[in-house]
C-alpha atoms as an extended CHARMM CRD file, in Angstrom:
* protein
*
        28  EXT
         1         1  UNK       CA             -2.9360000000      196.9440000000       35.3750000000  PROA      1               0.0000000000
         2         2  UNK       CA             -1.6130000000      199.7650000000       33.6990000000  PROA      2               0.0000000000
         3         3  UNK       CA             -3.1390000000      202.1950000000       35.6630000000  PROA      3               0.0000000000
         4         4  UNK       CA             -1.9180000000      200.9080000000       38.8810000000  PROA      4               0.0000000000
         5         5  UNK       CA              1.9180000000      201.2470000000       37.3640000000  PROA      5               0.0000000000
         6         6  UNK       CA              1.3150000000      204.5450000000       36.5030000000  PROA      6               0.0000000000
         7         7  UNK       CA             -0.0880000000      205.1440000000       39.7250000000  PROA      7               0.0000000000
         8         8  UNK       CA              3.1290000000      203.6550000000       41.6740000000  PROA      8               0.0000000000
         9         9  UNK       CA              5.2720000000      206.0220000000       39.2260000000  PROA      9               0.0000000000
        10        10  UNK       CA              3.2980000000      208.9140000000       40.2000000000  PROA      10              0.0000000000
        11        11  UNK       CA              4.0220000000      207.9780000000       43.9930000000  PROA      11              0.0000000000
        12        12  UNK       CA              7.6430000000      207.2360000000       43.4360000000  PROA      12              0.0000000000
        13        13  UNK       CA              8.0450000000      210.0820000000       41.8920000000  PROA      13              0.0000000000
        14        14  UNK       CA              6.6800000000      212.7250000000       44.5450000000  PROA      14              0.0000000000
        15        15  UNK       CA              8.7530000000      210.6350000000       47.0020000000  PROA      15              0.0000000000
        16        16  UNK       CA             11.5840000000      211.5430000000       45.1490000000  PROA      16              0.0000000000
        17        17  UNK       CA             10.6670000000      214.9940000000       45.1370000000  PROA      17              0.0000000000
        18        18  UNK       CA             10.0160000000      214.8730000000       48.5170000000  PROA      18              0.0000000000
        19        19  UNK       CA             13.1420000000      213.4470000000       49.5240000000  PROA      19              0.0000000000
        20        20  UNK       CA             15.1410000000      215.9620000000       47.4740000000  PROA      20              0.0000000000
        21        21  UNK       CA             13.0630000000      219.2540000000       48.9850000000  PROA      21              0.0000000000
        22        22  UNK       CA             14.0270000000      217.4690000000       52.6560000000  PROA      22              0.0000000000
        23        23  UNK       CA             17.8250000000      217.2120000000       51.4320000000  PROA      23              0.0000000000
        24        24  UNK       CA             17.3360000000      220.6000000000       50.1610000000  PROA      24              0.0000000000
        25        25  UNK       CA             16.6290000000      222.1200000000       53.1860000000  PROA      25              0.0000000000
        26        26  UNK       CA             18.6460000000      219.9150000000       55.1020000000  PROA      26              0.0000000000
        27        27  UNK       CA             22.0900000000      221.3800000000       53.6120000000  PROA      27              0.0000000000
        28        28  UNK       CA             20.7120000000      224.8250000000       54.3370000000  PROA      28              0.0000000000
């Protein structure tokens, strides 16, 4: 169980990253 929450953190998080490299190179 707690491996499957860490693993949905792990995914939310590189969305996130994602997300803010796209807006990133969006406003340039």
């Amino acid at each position: 169980m707690s491996t499957l929450f860490y693993k949905l953190i792990q995914i939310i998080n590189s969305l996130l990253i994602v997300k803010h490299s796209v807006l990133v190179l969006w406003v340039k």
